[in-house]
Structures are given as C-alpha cells and as structure tokens.
BAKENU-469669 format. One record per residue: residue in one letter; x negated, y, z negated of N, C-alpha, C, O in turn. Coordinates in Angstrom, 2 decimals. Layout:
BAKENU-469669
DOVEX,torza,n_px,n_py,n_pz,ca_px,ca_py,ca_pz,c_px,c_py,c_pz,o_px,o_py,o_pz
DOVEX,a,X,Y,Z,X,Y,Z,X,Y,Z,X,Y,Z
...
This chain:
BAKENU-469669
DOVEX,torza,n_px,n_py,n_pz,ca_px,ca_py,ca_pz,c_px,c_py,c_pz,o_px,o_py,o_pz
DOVEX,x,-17.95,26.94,-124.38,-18.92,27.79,-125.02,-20.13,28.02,-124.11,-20.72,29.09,-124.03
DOVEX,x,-20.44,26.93,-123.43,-21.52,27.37,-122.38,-21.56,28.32,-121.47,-22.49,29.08,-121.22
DOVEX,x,-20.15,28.22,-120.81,-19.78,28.67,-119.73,-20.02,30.56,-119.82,-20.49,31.45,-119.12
DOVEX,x,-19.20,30.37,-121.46,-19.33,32.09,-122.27,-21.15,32.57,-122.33,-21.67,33.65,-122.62
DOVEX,x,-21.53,31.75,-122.08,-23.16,32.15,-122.54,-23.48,32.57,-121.39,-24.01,33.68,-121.32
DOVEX,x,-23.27,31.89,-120.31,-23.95,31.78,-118.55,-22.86,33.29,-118.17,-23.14,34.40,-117.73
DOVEX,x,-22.02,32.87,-118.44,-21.04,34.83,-117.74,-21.50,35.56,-119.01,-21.21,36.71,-118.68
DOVEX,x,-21.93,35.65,-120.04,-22.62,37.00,-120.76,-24.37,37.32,-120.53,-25.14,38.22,-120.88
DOVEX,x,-24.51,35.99,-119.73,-25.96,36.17,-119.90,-26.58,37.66,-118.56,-25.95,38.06,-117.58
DOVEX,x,-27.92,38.10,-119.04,-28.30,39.42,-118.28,-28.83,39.30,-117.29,-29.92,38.77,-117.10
DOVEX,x,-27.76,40.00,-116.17,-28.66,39.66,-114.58,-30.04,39.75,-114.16,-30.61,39.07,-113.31
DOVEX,x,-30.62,40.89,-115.06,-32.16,40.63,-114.59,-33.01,39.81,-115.36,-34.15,39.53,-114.96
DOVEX,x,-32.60,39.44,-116.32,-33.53,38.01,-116.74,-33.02,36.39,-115.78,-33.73,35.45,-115.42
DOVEX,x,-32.18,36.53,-115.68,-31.66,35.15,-114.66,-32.13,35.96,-113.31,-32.25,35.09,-112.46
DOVEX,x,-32.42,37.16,-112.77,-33.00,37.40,-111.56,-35.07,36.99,-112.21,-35.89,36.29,-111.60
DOVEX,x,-35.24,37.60,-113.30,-36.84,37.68,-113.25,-37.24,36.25,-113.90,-38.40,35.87,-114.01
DOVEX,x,-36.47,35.75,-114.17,-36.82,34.04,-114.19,-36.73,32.99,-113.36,-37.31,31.92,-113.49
DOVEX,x,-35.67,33.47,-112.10,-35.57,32.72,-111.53,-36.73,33.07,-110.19,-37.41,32.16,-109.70
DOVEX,x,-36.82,34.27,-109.78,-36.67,34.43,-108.54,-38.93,34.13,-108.23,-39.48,33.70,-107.22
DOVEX,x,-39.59,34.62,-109.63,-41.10,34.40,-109.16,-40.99,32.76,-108.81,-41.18,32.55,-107.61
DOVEX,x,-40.81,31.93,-109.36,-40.56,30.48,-109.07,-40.41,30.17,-107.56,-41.06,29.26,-107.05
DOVEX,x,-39.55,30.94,-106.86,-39.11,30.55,-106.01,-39.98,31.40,-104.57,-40.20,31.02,-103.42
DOVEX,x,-40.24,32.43,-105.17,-41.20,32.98,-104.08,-42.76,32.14,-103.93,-43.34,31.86,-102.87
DOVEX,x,-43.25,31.86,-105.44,-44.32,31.20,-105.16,-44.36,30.12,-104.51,-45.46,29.99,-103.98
DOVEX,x,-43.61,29.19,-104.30,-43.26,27.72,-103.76,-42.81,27.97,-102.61,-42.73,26.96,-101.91
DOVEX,x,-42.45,29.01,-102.08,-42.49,29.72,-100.90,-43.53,29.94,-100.11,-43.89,29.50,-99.02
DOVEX,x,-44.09,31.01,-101.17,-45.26,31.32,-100.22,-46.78,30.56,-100.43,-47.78,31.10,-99.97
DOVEX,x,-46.91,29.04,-101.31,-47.77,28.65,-100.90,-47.43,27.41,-100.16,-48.12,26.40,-100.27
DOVEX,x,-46.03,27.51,-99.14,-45.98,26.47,-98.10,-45.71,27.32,-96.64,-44.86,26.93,-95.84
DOVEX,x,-46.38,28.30,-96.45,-46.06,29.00,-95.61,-47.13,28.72,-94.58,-48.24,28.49,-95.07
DOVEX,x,-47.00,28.70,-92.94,-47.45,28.30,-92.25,-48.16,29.49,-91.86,-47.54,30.50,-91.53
DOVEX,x,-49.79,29.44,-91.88,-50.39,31.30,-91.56,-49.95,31.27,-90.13,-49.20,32.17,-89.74
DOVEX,x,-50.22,30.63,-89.54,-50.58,30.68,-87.88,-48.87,31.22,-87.50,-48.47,32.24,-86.94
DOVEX,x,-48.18,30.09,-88.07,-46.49,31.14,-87.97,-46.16,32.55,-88.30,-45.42,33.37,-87.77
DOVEX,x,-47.00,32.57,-89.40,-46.70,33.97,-90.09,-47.81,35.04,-89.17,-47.41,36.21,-89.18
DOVEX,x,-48.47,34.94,-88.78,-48.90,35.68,-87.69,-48.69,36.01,-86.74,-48.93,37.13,-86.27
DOVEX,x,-47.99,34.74,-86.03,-47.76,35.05,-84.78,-46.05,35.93,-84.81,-45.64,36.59,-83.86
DOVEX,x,-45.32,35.75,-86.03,-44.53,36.32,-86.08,-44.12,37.79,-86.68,-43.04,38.39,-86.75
DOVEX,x,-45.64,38.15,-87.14,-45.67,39.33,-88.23,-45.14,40.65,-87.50,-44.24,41.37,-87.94
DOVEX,x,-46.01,40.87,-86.01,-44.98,42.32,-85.67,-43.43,42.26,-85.27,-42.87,43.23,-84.75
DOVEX,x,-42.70,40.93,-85.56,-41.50,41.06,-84.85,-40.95,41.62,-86.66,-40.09,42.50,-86.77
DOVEX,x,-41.58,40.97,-87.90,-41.37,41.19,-89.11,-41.28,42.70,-89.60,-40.34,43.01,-90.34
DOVEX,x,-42.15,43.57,-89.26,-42.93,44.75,-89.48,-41.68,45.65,-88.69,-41.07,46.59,-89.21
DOVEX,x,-41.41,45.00,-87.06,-40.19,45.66,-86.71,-38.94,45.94,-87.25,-38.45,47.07,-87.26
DOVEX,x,-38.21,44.51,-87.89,-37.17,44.79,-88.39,-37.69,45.29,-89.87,-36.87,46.15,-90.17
DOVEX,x,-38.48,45.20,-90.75,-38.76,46.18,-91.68,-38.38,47.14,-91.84,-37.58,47.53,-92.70
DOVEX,x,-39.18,48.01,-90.58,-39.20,49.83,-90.28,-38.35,49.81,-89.63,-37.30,49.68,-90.26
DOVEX,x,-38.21,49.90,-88.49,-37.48,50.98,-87.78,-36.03,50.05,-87.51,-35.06,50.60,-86.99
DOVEX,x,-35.98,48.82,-87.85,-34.72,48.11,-87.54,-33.70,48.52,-88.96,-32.51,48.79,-88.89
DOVEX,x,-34.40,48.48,-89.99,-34.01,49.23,-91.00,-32.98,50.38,-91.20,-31.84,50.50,-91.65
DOVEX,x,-34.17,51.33,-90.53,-33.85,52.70,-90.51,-32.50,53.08,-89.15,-31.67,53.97,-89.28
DOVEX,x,-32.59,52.22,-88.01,-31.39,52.76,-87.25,-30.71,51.82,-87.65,-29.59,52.03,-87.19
DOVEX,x,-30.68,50.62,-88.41,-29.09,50.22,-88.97,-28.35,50.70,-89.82,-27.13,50.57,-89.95
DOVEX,x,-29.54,51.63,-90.80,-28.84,52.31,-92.11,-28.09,53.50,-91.29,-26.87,53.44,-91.48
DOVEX,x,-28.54,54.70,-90.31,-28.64,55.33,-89.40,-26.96,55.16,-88.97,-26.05,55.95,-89.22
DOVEX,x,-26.90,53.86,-88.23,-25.22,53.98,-87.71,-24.47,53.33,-88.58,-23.36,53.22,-88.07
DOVEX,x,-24.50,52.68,-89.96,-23.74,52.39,-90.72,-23.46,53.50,-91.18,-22.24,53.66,-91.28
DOVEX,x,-24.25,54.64,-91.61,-24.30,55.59,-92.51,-23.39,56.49,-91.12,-22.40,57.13,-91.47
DOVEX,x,-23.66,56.49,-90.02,-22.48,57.55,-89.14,-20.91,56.88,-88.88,-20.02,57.61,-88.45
DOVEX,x,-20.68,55.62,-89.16,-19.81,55.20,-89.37,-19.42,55.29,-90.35,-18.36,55.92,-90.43
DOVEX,x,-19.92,54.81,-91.48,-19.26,55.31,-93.21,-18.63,56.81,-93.15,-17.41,56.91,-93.28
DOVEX,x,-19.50,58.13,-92.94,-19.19,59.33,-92.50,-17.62,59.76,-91.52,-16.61,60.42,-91.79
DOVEX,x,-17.98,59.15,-90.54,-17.08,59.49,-89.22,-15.60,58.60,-89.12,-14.64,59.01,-88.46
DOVEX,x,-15.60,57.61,-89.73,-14.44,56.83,-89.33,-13.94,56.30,-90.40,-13.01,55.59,-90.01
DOVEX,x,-14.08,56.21,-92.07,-13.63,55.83,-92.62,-13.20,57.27,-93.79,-14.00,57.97,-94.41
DOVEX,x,-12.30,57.31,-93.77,-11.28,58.04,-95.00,-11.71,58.89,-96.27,-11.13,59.75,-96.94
DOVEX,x,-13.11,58.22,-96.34,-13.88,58.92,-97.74,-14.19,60.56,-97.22,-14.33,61.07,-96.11
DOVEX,x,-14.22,61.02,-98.38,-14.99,62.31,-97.97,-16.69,62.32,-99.11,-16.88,63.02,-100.11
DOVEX,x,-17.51,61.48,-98.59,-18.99,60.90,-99.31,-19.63,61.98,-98.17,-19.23,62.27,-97.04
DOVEX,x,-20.90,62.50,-99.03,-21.85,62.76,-98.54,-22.62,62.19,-97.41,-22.49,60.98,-97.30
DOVEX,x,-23.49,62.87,-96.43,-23.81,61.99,-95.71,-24.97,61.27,-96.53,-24.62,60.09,-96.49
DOVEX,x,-26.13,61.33,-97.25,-27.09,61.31,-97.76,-26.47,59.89,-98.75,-27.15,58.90,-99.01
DOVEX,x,-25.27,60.08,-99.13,-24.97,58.60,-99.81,-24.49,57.82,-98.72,-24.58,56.61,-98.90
DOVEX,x,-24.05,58.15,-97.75,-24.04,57.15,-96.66,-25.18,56.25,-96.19,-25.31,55.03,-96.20
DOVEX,x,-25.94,57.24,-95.80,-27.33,56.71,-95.57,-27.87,55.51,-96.82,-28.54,54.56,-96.44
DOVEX,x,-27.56,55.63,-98.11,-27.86,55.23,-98.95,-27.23,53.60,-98.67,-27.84,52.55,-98.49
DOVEX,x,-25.81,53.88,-98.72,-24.61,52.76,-98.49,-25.09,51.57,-97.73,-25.01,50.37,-97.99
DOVEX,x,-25.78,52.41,-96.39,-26.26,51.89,-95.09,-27.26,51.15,-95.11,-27.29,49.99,-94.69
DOVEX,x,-28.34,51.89,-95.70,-29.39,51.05,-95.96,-29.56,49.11,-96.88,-30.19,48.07,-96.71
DOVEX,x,-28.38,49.74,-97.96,-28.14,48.88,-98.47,-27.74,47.46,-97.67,-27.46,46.45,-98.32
C-alpha cells in the first residue's frame, strides 16, 4: 500500500518539497572565494556553452536521424 502511494504520488510536490531543502543547505555551505574565482568559467557554460550544444544536438537531431521534426523543436530537444 505504500509503495501505491509513493508511484501515485505528484511529481511536483515531491520536486517542490524536496528540492528548496536541498538548495538551501547548499548554498549556505558554499565557499564565496570558490564561487568567485570560478563564476566566469560558470556564466560560460550557462550562455554560450548552452547555446552551441543545443546548436549541434539540434543539427544532428535534424540531419542524421530519421525523424522528419522541425528544426525549432530540435533546438528545443537540444537544449534540453
């Protein structure tokens, strides 16, 4: 009977219960001086590491695999 409760239960309440918990205990053991010295390598893969991975996933999804998808949901796919 438990087991039935935990597989019916709703992903975004087991995501929005679990997940502030875990960011806060996160981020108040976070080292500033680390997090600085590492912030533009952060900011890089953010933006633009982002954007050309979604970029050639999304020309690969397109070009070499069998679907006939939009490119614009590729890009989407990619990003993901």
């Amino acid at each position: 009977r438990s087991y039935q409760m935990w597989v019916e239960i709703d992903p975004h309440l087991l995501l929005f219960t679990l997940l502030p918990p875990l960011l806060a205990g996160d981020a108040m053991s976070i080292d500033t001086q680390v997090a600085g010295k590492v912030a533009n390598q952060c900011l890089f893969l953010a933006g633009p590491g982002v954007v050309m991975n979604a970029g050639l996933a999304a020309a690969f999804l397109k070009f070499f695999l069998p679907y006939d998808w939009d490119f614009k949901f590729c890009v989407t796919v990619g990003a993901v």
